[in-house]
C-alpha positions as CSV (number, residue, x, y, z in Angstrom):
1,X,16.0,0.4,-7.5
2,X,16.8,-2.2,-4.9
3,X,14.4,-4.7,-2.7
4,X,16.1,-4.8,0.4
5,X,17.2,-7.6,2.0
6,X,17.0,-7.8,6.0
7,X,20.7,-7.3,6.2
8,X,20.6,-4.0,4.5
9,X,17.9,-2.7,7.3
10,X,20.3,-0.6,9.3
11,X,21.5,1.2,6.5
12,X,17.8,2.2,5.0
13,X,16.8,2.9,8.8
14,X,20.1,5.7,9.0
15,X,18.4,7.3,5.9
16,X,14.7,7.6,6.9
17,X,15.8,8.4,10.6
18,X,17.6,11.6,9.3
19,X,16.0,12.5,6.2
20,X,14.2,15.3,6.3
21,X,10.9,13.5,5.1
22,X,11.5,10.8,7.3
23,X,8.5,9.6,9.2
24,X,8.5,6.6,11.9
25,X,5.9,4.5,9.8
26,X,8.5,4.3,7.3
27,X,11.0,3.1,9.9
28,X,12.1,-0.3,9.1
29,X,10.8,-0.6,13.2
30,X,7.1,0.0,12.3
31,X,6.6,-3.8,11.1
32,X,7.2,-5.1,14.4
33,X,3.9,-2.6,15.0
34,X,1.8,-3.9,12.3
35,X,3.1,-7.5,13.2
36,X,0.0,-9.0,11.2
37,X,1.2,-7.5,7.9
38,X,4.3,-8.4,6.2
39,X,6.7,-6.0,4.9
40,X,9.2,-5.0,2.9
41,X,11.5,-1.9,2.0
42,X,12.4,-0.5,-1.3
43,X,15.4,1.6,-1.9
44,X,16.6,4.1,-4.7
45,X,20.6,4.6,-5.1
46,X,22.4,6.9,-6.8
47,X,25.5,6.4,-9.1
48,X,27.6,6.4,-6.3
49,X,25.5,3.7,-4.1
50,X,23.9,5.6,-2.0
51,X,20.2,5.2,-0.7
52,X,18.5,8.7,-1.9
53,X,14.8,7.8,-2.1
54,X,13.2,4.9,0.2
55,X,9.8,3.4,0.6
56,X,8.6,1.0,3.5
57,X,5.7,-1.5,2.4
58,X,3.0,-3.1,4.5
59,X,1.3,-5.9,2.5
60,X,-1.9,-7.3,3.9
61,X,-2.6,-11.1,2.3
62,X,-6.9,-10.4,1.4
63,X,-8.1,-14.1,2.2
64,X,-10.6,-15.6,-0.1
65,X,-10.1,-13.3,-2.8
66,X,-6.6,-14.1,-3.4
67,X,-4.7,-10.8,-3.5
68,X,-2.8,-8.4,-1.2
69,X,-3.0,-5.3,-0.6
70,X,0.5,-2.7,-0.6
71,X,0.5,0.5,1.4
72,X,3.5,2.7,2.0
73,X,2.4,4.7,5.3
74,X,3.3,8.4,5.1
75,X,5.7,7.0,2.2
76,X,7.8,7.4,-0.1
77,X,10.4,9.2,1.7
78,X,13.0,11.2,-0.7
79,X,12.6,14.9,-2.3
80,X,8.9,14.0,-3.7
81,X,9.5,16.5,-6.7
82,X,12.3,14.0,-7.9
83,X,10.2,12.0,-11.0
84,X,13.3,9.8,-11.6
85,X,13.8,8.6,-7.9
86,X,9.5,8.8,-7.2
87,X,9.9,6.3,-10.9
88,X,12.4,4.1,-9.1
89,X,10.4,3.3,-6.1
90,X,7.1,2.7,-8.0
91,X,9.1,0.2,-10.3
92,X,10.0,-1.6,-7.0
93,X,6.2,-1.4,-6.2
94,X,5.5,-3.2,-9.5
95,X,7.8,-5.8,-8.7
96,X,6.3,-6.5,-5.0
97,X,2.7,-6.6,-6.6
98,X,4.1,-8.8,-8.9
99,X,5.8,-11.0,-6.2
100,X,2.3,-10.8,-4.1
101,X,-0.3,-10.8,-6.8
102,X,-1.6,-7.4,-5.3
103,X,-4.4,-5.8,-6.8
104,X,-3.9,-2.3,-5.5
105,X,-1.3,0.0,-3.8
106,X,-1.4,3.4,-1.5
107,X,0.7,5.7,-0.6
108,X,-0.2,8.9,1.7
109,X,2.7,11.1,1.6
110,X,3.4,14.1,3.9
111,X,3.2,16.6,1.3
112,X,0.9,19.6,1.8
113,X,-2.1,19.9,-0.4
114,X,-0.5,23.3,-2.5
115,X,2.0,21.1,-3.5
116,X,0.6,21.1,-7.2
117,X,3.9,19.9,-8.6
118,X,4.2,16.1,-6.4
119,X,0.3,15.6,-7.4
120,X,1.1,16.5,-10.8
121,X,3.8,13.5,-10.9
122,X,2.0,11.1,-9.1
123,X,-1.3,11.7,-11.7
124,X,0.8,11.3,-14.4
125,X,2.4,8.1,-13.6
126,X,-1.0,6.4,-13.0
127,X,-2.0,7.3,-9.5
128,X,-5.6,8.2,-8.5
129,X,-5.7,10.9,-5.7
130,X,-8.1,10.6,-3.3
131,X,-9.3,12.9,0.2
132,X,-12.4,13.3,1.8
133,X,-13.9,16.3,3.3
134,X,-13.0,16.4,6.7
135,X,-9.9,15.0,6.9
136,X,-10.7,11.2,8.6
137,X,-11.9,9.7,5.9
138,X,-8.9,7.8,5.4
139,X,-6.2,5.8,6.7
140,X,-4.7,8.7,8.6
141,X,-5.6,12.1,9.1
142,X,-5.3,15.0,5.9
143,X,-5.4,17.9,8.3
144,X,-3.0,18.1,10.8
145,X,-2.2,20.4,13.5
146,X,1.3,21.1,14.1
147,X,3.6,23.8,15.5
148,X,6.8,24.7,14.0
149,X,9.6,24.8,16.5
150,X,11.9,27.5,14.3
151,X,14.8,27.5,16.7
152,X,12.7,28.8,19.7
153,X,13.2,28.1,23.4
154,X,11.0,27.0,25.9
155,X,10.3,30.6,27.3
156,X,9.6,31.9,23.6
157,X,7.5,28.8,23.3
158,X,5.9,29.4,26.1
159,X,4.7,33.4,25.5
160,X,3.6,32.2,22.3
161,X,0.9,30.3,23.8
162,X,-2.8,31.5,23.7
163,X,-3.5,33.2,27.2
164,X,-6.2,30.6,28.0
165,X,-3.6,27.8,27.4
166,X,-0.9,29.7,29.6
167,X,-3.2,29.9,32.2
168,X,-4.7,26.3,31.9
169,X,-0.9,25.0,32.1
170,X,-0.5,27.6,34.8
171,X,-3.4,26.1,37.1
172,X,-2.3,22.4,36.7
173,X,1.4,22.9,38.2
174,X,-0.1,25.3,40.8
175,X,-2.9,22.0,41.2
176,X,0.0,19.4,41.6
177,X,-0.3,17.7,38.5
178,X,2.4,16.0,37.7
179,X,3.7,14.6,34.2
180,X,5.9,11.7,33.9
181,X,8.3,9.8,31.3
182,X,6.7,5.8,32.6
183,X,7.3,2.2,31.6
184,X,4.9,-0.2,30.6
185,X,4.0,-1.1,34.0
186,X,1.8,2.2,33.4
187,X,0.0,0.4,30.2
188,X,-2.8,-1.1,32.1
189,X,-3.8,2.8,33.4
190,X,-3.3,4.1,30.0
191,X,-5.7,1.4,28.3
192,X,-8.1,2.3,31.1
193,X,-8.1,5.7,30.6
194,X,-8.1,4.8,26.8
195,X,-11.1,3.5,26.5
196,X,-12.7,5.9,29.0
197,X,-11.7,8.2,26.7
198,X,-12.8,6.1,23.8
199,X,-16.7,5.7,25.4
200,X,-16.5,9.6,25.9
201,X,-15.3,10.7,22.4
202,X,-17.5,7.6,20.5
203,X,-14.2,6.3,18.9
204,X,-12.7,2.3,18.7
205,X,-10.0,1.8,20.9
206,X,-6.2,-0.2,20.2
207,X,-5.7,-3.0,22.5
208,X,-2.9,-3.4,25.1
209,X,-0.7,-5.6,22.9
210,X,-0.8,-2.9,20.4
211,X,0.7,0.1,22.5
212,X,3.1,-3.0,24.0
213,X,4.5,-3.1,21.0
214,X,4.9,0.0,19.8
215,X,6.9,0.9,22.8
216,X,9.3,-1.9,22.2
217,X,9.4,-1.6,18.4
218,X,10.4,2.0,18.6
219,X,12.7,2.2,21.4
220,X,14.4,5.4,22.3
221,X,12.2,7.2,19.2
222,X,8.8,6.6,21.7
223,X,7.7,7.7,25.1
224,X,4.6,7.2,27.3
225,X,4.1,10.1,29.2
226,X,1.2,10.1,32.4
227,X,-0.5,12.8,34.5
228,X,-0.8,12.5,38.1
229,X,-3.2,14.3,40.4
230,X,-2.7,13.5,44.3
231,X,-0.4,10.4,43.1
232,X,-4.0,8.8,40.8
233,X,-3.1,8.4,36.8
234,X,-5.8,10.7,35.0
235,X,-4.1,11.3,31.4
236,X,-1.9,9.9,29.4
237,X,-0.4,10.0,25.8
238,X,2.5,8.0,23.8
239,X,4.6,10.2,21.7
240,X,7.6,9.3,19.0
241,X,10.3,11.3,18.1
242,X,11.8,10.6,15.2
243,X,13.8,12.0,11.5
244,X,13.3,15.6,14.0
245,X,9.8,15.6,14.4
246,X,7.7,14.9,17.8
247,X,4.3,13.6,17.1
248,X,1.8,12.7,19.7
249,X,-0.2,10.1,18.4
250,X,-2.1,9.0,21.2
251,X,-4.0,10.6,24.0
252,X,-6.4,9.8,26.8
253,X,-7.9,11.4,29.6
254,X,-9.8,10.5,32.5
255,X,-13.6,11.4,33.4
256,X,-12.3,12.7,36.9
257,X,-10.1,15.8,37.9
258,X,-10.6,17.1,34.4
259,X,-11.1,20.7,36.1
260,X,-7.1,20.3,37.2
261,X,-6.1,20.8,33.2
262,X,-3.8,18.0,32.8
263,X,-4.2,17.4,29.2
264,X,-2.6,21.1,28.7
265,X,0.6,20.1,31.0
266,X,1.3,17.2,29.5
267,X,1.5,18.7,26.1
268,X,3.5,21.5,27.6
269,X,5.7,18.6,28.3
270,X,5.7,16.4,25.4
271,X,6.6,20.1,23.6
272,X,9.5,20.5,25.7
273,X,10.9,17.2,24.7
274,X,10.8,18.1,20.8
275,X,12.5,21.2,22.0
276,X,15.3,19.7,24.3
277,X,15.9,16.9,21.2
278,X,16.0,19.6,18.1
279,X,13.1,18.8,16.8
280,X,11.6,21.3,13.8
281,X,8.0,20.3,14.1
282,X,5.6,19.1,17.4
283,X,2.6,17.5,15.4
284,X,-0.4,17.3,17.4
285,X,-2.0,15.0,14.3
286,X,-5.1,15.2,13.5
287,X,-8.3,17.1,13.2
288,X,-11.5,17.8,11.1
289,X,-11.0,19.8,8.4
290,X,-14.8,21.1,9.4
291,X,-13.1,24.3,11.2
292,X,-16.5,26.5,10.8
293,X,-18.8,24.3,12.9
294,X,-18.3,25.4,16.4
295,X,-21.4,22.8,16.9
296,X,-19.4,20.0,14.7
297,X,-18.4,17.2,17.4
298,X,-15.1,17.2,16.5
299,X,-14.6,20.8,17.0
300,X,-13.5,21.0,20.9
301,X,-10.3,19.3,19.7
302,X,-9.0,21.7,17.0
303,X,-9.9,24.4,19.5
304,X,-7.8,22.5,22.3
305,X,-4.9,22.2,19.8
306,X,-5.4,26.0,18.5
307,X,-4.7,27.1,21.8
308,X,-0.6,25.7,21.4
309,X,-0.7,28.9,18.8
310,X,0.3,26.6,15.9
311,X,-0.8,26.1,12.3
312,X,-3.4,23.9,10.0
313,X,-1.6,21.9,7.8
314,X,-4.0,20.3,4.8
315,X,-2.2,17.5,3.1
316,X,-2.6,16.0,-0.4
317,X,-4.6,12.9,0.9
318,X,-4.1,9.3,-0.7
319,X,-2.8,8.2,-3.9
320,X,-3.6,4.8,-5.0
321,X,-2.5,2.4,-7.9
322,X,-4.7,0.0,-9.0
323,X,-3.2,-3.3,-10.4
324,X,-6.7,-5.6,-10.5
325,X,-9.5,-3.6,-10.9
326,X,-12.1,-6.2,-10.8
327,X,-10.7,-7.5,-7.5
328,X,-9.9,-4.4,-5.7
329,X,-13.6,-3.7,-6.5
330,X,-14.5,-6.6,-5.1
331,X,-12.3,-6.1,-2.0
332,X,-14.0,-2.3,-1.5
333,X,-17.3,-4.1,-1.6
334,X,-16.4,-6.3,1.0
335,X,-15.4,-3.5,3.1
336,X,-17.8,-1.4,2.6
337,X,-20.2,-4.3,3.6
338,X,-18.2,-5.4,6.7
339,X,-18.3,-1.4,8.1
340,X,-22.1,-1.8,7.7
341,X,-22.2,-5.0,9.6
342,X,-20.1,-3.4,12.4
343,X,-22.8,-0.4,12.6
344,X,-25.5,-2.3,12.8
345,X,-24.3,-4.5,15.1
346,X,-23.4,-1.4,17.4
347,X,-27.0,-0.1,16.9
348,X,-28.1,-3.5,18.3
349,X,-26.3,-3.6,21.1
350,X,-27.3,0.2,21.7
């Protein structure tokens, strides 16, 4: 096990950016994102030297209390049925909590929810395993919607779509809407359209800085892409691509010329990126796990993705180690207590 030092960034970042697991919150990049957390990376090596296992760490300093708080996003990356690397990354855990006096650490691997053997390990080396429901109950979603690639062209692709979502992608290019690769001159549009979005779908919005950064942190591995109807911006979404996997993180779209379809093109597009790169997966991210409720309000976007003819993936949730229990009950009181001051003060202002 190895704490990284800066100089040793470019060779962790060549093994997350190709591993198979790799994910871009675990790029080395993804601090520059989170610039109000600090970071570190931890690295497993084999006998020979070389990285096998790898784990990017946010820690976020808890004022007052004392403590920090570790979390690996969609980490550890490495083959997660390997006990003696998973044991070598968790030892550099320890020694971060020790070096930040955390009280507790989470990890929320990409690893399906079947996978009984990875939830076995992590149990038994002192983890507590935690998902709620629905799927957004935590820091990121637990059911995702994602359609494997599997070597098919754009045409096969294509015919695989649902007929409704052929036809709606149909209708925009015979409309005029346009979809374009833009530049952060394009950010104050997509904020707009954000938080239009945001008002409409009763979710908190990032601010400008945030996508700013994002954009620069993660270079050639992010695009913004915009729709345009009779040259006016009207959707928008910012995309990474990265270890071969395309994931569209963020959307928005307008209140006007929704009848054109854009939001279909522009995934149409984003797809055909993942394609033209060699990408195995194009994750349209998350969704409620409530698939029943056709009434649930959360429903209309699981039956927008559905339409791309892809698959529910249910992941394993979050696995947390608890180094101060007193204190990170203290710091999930606190929490808990500031999310009720926000909701009442929204109620208020309702």
């Amino acid at each position: 096990m190895e704490i990284l030092k800066p100089e040793q960034y470019s060779e962790y970042e060549a093994f997350i950016s190709t591993h198979p697991g790799g994910q871009f919150t675990q790029s080395v990049n993804w601090q520059k994102v989170k610039s109000n957390w600090g970071f570190e990376a931890i690295a497993s090596r084999d006998k020979e030297g070389k990285i096998v296992g790898g784990m990017s760490v946010l820690i976020q300093k808890i004022p007052f209390i004392g403590t920090s708080f570790l979390y690996a996003p969609r980490g550890p990356v490495c083959d997660l049925h390997d006990r003696d690397v998973l044991e070598d990354l968790k030892a550099g855990v320890d020694a971060l909590a020790r070096k930040y006096n955390a009280h507790a650490f989470k990890m929320d691997p990409d690893v399906l929810f079947s996978d009984q053997t990875f939830q076995g390990i992590a149990r038994s080396m002192g983890f507590t395993q935690s998902y709620g429901p629905d799927g957004f109950e935590g820091i990121q979603a637990r059911f995702n919607y994602r359609l494997y690639l599997n070597g098919r062209t754009e045409e096969e692709l294509f015919a695989n779509l649902t007929q409704k979502t052929r036809y709606n992608c149909r209708l925009a290019m015979k409309k005029g809407v346009e979809i374009r690769v833009v530049g952060q001159e394009y950010l104050d549009d997509f904020v707009r359209i954000m938080e239009t979005t945001g008002a409409r779908d009763g979710f908190n919005t990032r601010p400008k800085a945030y996508f700013a950064r994002m954009l620069d942190a993660l270079g050639e591995h992010v695009r913004m892409y915009m729709g345009f109807y009779e040259g006016q911006p009207i959707c928008g979404a910012i995309t990474t691509n990265y270890a071969g996997k395309t994931c569209y993180v963020y959307g928005a779209s307008d209140n006007v010329y929704r009848n054109v379809m854009p939001n279909y093109l522009i995934q149409w597009e984003m797809i055909k990126w993942a394609v033209e790169t060699g990408c195995t997966v194009y994750d349209f991210q998350g969704i409620s796990g409530d698939l029943e409720n056709e009434d649930g309000h959360m429903y209309g976007l699981y039956r927008f993705k559905r339409g791309f003819n892809g698959q529910v993936d249910e992941l394993a949730g979050e696995f947390d180690y608890i180094y101060q229990p007193l204190k990170a009950k203290m710091v999930d009181h606190a929490i808990a207590l500031n999310g009720k001051l926000r909701t009442l003060k929204k109620k208020l202002r309702g």
